[in-house]
C-alpha positions, -999 to +999 in steps of 0.1 A: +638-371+113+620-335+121+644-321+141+682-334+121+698-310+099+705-321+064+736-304+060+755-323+086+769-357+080+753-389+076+771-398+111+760-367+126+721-373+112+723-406+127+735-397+159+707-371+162+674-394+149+686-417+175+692-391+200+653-381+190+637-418+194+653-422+227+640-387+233+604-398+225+607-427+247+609-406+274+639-407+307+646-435+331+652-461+300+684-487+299+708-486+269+701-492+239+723-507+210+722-500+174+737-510+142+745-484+120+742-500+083+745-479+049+712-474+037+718-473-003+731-508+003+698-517+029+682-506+000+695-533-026+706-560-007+669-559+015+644-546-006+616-557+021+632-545+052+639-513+035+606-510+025+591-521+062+614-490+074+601-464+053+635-459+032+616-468+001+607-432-007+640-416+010+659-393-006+687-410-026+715-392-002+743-409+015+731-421+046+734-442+076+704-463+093+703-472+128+694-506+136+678-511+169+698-546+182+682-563+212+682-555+246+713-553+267+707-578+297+700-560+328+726-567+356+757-569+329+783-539+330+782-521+299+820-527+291+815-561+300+788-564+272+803-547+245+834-570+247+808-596+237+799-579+208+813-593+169+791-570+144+788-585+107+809-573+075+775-556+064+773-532+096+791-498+089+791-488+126+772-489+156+759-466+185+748-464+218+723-443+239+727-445+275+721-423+305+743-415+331+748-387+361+773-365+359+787-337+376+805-300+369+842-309+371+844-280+401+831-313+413+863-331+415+879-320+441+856-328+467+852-364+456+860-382+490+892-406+490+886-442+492+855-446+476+844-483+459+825-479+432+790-485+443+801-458+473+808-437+446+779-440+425+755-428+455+778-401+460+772-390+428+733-392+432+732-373+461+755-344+452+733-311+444+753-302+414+746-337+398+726-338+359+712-363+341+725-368+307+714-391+280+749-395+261+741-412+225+777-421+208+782-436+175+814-449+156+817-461+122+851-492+112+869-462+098+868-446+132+848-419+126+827-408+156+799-384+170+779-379+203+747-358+212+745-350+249+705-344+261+708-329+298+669-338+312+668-304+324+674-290+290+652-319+270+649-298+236+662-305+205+676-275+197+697-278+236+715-312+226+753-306+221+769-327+189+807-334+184+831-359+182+853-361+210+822-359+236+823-390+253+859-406+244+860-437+267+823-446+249+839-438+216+869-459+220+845-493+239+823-493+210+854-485+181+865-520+200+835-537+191+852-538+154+886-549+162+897-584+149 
């Protein structure tokens, strides 16, 4: 993609185009799931797919694909779902774009006691000091991981913040998704 530099690591490049479709589908969209397969090997073992993704003409770089997987059904906690999830032998890793509120951790203190969690969640979307952020978090099996943080009110790509240890808990629920 436009906007991924390609000095950073196939992870990282991956991370970032997916950071930048979600970003061109706009805000207010449910999580999406993807398959993160190596491309030289999309390349010989799926000719036509390859092709019918444009990687036919790529540069011959190491590189990682994201592979949009169906919808996640509406109504089903996210943990929930990726405890379902079993991905093939042929899958590298997977990642994950979801949004989420979140709030300065000056914010913490004045959490009230006793909240459940759907108290808590409208606490959280009426506090002043909330932000939306679209968190897009991807692990490979060898437990390599990366994250891109989009807050809406900085929705550029040259604002969205990359590293690893971004969004842990994500990390680790999705690393899960390739235990045996």
């Amino acid at each position: 993609m436009s906007n991924t530099p390609m000095a950073a690591s196939p992870l990282t490049r991956a991370v970032l185009e997916i950071d930048e479709y979600a970003s061109g589908l706009g805000w207010d969209q449910p999580a999406r799931l993807f398959a993160l397969v190596d491309t030289a090997r999309l390349r010989t073992q799926e000719p036509g797919l390859a092709t019918q993704l444009g990687l036919d003409n790529s540069p011959e770089e190491p590189g990682l694909t994201p592979i949009e997987q169906e919808e996640i059904p509406a109504g089903k906690p996210l943990d929930e779902f990726l405890g379902t999830i079993a991905w093939p032998d042929a899958v590298a890793g997977c990642a994950l774009t979801v949004e989420r509120l979140m709030l300065p951790p000056s914010a913490e203190t004045s959490v009230p006691d006793g909240l459940g969690e759907a108290e808590l969640a409208k606490w959280v979307s009426e506090h002043p000091d909330r932000q939306e952020v679209r968190m897009t978090v991807a692990v490979l099996r060898d437990g390599a991981r990366e994250s891109a943080l989009r807050l809406r009110e900085k929705d550029s790509p040259t604002e969205v913040l990359t590293g690893a240890d971004l969004v842990p808990g994500l990390a680790e629920a999705l690393s899960a998704t390739f235990a045996d």
